[in-house]
C-alpha positions in Angstrom: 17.6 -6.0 -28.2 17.1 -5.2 -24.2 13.7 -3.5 -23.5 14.4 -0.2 -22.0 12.7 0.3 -18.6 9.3 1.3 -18.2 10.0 4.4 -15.5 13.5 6.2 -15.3 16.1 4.4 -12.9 16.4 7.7 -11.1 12.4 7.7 -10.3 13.0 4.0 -8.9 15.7 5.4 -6.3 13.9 8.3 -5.2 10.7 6.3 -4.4 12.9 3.8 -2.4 11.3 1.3 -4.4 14.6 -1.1 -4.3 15.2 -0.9 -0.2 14.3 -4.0 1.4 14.6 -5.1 4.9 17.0 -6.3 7.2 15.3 -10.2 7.3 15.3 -12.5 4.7 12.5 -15.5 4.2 13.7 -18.6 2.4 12.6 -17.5 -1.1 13.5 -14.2 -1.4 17.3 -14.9 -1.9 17.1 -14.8 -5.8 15.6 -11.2 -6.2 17.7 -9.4 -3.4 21.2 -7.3 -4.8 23.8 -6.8 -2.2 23.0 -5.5 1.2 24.2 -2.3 2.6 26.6 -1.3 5.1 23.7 -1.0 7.5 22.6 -4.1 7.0 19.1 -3.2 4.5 18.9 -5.9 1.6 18.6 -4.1 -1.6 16.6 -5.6 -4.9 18.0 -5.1 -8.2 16.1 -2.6 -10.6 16.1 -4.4 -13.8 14.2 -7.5 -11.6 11.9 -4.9 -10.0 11.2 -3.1 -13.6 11.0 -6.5 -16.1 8.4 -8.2 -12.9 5.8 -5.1 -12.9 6.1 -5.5 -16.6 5.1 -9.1 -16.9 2.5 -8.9 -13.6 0.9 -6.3 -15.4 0.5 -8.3 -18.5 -0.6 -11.3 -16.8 -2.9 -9.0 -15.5 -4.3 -7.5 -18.6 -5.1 -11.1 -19.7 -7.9 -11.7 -16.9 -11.5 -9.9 -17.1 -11.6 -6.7 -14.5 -14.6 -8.6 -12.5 -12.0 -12.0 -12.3 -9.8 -9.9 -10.4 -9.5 -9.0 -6.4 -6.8 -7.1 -5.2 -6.3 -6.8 -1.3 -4.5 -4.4 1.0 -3.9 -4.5 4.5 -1.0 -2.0 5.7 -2.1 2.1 5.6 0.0 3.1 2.7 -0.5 0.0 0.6 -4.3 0.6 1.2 -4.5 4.0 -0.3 -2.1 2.7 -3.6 -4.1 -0.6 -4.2 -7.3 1.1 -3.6 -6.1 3.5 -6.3 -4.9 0.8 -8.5 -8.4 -1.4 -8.1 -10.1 1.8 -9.4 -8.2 2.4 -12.1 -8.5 -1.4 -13.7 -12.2 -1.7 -11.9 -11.2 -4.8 -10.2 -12.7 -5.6 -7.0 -10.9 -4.4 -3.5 -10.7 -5.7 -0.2 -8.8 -3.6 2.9 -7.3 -4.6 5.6 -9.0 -8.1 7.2 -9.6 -11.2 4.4 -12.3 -13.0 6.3 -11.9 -16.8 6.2 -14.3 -18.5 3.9 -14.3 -15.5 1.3 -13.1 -17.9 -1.6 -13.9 -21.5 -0.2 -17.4 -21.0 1.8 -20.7 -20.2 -0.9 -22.8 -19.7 2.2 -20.8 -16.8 3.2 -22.3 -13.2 2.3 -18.5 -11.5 1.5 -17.9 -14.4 -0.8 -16.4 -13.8 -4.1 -14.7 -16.0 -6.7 -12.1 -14.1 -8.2 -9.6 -15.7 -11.2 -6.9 -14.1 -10.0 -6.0 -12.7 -6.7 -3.2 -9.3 -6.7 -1.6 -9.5 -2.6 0.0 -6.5 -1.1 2.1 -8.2 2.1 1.6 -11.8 2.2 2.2 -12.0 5.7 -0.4 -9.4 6.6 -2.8 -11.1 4.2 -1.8 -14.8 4.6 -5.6 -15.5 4.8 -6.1 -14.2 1.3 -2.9 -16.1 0.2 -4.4 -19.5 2.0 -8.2 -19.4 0.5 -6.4 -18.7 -2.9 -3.9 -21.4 -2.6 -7.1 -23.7 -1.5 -9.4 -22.7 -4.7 -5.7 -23.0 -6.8 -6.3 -19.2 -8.0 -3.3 -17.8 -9.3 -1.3 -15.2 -6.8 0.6 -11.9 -7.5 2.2 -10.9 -4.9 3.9 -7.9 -3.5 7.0 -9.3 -1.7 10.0 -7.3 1.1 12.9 -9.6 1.5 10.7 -10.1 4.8 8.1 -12.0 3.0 7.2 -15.3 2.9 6.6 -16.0 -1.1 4.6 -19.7 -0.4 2.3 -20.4 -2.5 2.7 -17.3 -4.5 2.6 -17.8 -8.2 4.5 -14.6 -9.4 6.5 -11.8 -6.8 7.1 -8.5 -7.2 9.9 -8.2 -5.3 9.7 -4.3 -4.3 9.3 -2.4 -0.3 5.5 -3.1 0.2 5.9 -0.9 3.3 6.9 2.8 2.1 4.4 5.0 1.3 6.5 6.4 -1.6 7.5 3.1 -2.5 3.6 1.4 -3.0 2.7 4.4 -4.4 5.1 4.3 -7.5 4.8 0.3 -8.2 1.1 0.8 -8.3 1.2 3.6 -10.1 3.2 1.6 -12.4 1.1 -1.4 -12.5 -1.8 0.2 -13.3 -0.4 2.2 -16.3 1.1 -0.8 -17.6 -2.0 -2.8 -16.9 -4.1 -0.2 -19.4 -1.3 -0.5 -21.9 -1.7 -3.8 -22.3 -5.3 -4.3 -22.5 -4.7 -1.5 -25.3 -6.6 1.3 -23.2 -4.5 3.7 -23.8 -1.4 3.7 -26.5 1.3 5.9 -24.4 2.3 6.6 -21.1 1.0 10.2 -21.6 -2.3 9.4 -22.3 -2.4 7.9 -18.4 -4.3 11.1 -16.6 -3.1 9.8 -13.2 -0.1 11.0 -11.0 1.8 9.0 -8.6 0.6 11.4 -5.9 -2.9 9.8 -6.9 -2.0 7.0 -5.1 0.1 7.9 -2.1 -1.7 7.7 1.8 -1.9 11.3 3.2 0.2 12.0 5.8 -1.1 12.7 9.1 -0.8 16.4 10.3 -0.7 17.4 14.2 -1.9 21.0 14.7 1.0 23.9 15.7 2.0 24.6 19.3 1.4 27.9 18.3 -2.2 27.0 17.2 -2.9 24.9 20.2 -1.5 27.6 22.8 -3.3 30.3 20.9 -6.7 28.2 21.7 -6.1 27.9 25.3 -5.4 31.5 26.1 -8.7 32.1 24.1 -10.6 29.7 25.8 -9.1 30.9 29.2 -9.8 34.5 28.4 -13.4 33.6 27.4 -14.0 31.7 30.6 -13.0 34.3 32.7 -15.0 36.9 31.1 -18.0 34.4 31.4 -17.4 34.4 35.2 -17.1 37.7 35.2 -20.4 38.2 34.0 -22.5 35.3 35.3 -20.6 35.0 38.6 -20.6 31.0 38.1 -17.6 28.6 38.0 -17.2 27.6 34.3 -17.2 23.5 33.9 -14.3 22.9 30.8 -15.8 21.1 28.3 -16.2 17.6 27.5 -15.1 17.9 24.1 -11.8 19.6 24.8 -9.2 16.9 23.6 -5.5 16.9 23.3 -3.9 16.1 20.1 -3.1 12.4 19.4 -0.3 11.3 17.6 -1.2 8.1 15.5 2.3 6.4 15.0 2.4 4.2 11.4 4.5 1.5 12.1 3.6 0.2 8.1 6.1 2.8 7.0 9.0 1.2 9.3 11.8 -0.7 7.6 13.6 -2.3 10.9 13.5 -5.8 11.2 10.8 -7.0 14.0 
């Protein structure tokens, strides 16, 4: 008898979970679907939904303290971070310093049993210390991906925010399951919004025009009354825009 899937197919689309990129490394043939008319590989469902349910019981067989999960990429931080908690392994974001598995003298380093990657070309040092100590790798893999020296891939979009969200989200569920945790998937007190990055918010034009007339009125009421030219102040700023190119899904 098939197994059924562990989320709804229509929860899989939504999340983009599926939508690869328009590359494709030497590996990554095997997991990819058809490609759409705008050239976007696709992964098949079924591969996605049967590999998060094996990962996460290879998972479930290590100790939590055997286990380091690393992030590099602002949305896949937030999600793994979330997904470390949850299964109290140990975390690392952004940078894998060299040495962290192979050097003892080091004061970051750590000898995990396993080793849970979220973009192996953003965290090829992680992939290269664990290949080095032969601890096995689980790795999160785009059709952009290199999956050398990886020892099981995911084969999902590690770059959308929706997308990390809901595999973690996943993973983690499935990971408690199987270490017998929980029994169901309603006993799991987590959302998937648990684990999504919050978006970054500019303030209103409105907003920012109403603080300059107020500022301008209350300068020239202080002239008014002190008869001295008003300095602006150094801690007026304009509004940055911080531009997350992790989310993109154009080929570099």
């Amino acid at each position: 008898m098939e197994e059924q899937f562990i989320a709804n197919q229509s929860e899989y689309l939504e999340a983009g979970i599926h939508i690869a990129t328009k590359l494709k490394r030497p590996g990554m043939e095997k997991f990819i679907y058809k490609v759409r008319e705008d050239g976007l590989y696709l992964f098949d469902l079924k591969t996605i939904d049967s590999r998060i349910r094996i990962a996460a019981s290879m998972i479930s067989d290590y100790s939590a303290n055997d286990i380091l999960v690393t992030a590099s990429r602002i949305y896949a931080i937030a999600a793994a971070k979330k997904f470390a908690e949850i299964i109290n392994a140990k975390f690392i974001e952004k940078r894998v310093r060299p040495g962290i598995f192979t050097d003892p003298n080091k004061e970051d380093f750590v000898e995990p049993k396993l080793v849970i990657v979220s973009d192996t070309r953003n965290e090829k040092q992680a992939v290269k210390e664990a290949s080095t100590k032969s601890i096995p790798i689980i790795a999160l893999c785009d059709t952009d991906n290199s999956p050398k020296y990886v020892d099981f891939v995911i084969p999902v979009n590690n770059k959308g925010r929706k997308a990390l969200a809901f595999t973690f989200y996943l993973l983690a569920r499935e990971v408690l399951k199987a270490r017998g945790d929980i029994k169901s998937n309603d006993e799991f007190k987590y959302s998937v919004h648990d684990f999504e990055a919050q978006l970054q918010t500019e303030q209103k034009p409105d907003s920012a025009h109403q603080y300059v007339r107020q500022y301008q009125k209350g300068a020239m009421h202080t002239r008014e009354n002190s008869q001295q030219p008003v300095q602006p102040s150094a801690n007026t700023t304009s509004a940055e825009k911080k531009d997350d190119v992790s989310a993109s899904k154009s080929a570099e």
